[in-house]
N, C-alpha and C positions, 0 to 999 in steps of 0.2 A: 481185369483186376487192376487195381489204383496201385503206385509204383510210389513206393518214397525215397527221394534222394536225400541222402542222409552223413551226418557221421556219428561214432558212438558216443563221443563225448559231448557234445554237442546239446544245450539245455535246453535250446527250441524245438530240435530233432527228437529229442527227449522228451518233451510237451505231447509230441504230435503221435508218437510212439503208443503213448500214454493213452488219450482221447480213442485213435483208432481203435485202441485192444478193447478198451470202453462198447465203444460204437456197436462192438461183434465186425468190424470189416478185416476181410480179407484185403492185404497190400502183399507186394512185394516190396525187397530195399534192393538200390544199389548204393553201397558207400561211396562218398565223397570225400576222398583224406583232406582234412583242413593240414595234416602237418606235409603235406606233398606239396601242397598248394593248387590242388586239381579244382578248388574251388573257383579259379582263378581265371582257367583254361576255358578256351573259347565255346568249346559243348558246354561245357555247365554254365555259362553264359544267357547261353538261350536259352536254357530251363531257366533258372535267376539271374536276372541283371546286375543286382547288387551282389553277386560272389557270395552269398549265404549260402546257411543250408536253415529249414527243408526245401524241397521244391516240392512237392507232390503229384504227380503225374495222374488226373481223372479221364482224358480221355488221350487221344494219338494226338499230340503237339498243346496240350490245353495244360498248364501247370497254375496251382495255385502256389502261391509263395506267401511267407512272414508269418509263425505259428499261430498267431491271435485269430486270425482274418482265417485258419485254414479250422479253428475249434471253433469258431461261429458259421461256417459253411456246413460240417456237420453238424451242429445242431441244429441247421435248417432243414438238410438232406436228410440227417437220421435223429427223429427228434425222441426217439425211443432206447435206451432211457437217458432223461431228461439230465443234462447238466449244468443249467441255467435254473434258479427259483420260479415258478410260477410267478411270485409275489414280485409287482414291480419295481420295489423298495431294498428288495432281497438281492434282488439280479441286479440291480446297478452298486449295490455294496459286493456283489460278487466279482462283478467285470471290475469294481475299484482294487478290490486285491490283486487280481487279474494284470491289472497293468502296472502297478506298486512293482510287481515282480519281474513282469518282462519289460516295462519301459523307463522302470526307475533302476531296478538295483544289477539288474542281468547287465544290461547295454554297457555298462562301469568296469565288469570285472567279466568279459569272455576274449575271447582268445587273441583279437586285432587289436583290441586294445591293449592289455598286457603286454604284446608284442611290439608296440608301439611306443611303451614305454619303457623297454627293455632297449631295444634295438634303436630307435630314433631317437629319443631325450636321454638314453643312458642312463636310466636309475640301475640301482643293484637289485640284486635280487629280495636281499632282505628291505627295501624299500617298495619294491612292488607287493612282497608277503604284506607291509604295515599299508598300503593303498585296499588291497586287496579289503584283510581286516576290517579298514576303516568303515568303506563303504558297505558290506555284510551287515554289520554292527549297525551303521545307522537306520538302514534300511530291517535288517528282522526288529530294531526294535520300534519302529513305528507297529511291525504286522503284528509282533505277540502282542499286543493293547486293542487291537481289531478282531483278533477271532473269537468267536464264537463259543459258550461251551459246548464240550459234545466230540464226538470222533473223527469231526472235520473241522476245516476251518468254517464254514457255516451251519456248526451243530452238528445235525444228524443227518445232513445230506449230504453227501457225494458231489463235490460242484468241479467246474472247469479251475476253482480257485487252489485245490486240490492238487491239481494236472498242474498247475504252472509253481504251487510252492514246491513239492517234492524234488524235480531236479536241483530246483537251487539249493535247499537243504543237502543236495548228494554232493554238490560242489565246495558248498560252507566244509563238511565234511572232508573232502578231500583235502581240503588247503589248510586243514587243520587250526580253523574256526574256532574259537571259542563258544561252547553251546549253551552254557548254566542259565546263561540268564534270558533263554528262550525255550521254558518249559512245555509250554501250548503249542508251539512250533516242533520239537521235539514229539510230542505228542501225537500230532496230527502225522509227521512224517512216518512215525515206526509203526502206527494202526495201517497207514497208505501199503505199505511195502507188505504186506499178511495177505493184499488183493493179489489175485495172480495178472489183472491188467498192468498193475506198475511193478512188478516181482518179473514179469517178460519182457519189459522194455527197459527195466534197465542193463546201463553202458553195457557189464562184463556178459550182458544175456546175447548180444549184438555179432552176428556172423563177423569173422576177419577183426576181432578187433586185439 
């Protein structure tokens, strides 16, 4: 069984959460407290280098790391059912939301950085809430102008695009985001959460948390 190291709040760990329950795969989790700083500590080390989470554990000492690279593994390992378009035109506007999400607007506002700006540059709180904001906002609004009609972000398929907006929408949410002016994004998010794949991976579904 493939072992995901993880934490619950966590929007990559979230991502991969996501994909597996997708897949049909059997995983086990061990959490990872980011707010311990176990992420840090010299075993979780050698599962990730970089102190992140996931790691995913596929075989005894073999970990894949970084969510993108760990939902294009499965889609090679498990191509059933399909999370990427056929169409090659389709799946590279899919992989472009894909990373809009995880390498533009996630990387701005998870938990090092905030912390980073809290603790090292000393903003206040309500200055990290208007950072936070800012970057939400410019980023959902390039994506509501990209999706798709239809019950996903591309139309009527189910894609990895999917997998990687819903947690960030859980976090716009949390930090009490402004939503109005992301009704297709709103959209896509509250049909996503009716699946029981993203309705069992999310945070409050999460052992220990």
């Amino acid at each position: 069984m493939m072992i995901l190291y993880d934490y619950w709040r966590s929007s990559a760990a979230y991502r991969v959460r996501i994909a597996l329950n997708l897949k049909g795969v059997s995983y086990g989790q061990i959490p990872v407290d980011l707010r311990l700083g176990e992420q840090s500590q010299e075993v979780h080390l050698r599962r990730q280098p970089q102190g992140l989470v996931p790691a995913l554990q596929i075989n005894e000492g073999e970990f894949l790391t970084q969510s993108l690279a760990i939902l294009e593994w499965l889609e090679e390992v498990r191509p059933d059912p399909a999370m990427l378009p056929r169409d090659t035109t389709m799946r590279a506007m899919t992989r472009s939301l894909m990373n809009q999400v995880a390498a533009d607007i996630h990387p701005l506002n998870n938990l090092r950085v905030l912390k980073y700006l809290v603790d090292d540059l000393g903003i206040s709180d309500e200055q990290k809430t208007q950072w936070y904001h800012h970057w939400i906002g410019v980023g959902f609004s390039a994506l509501e102008k990209q999706l798709v009609d239809g019950p996903y972000c591309m139309g009527d398929m189910l894609t990895y695009a999917d997998v990687c907006l819903v947690p960030q929408v859980y976090n716009a949410y949390r930090f009490d985001v402004p939503m109005d002016d992301f009704p297709r994004i709103r959209a896509v998010y509250d049909h996503c959460l009716t699946l029981s794949a993203f309705a069992e991976a999310a945070p409050e579904q999460q052992v220990g948390t």
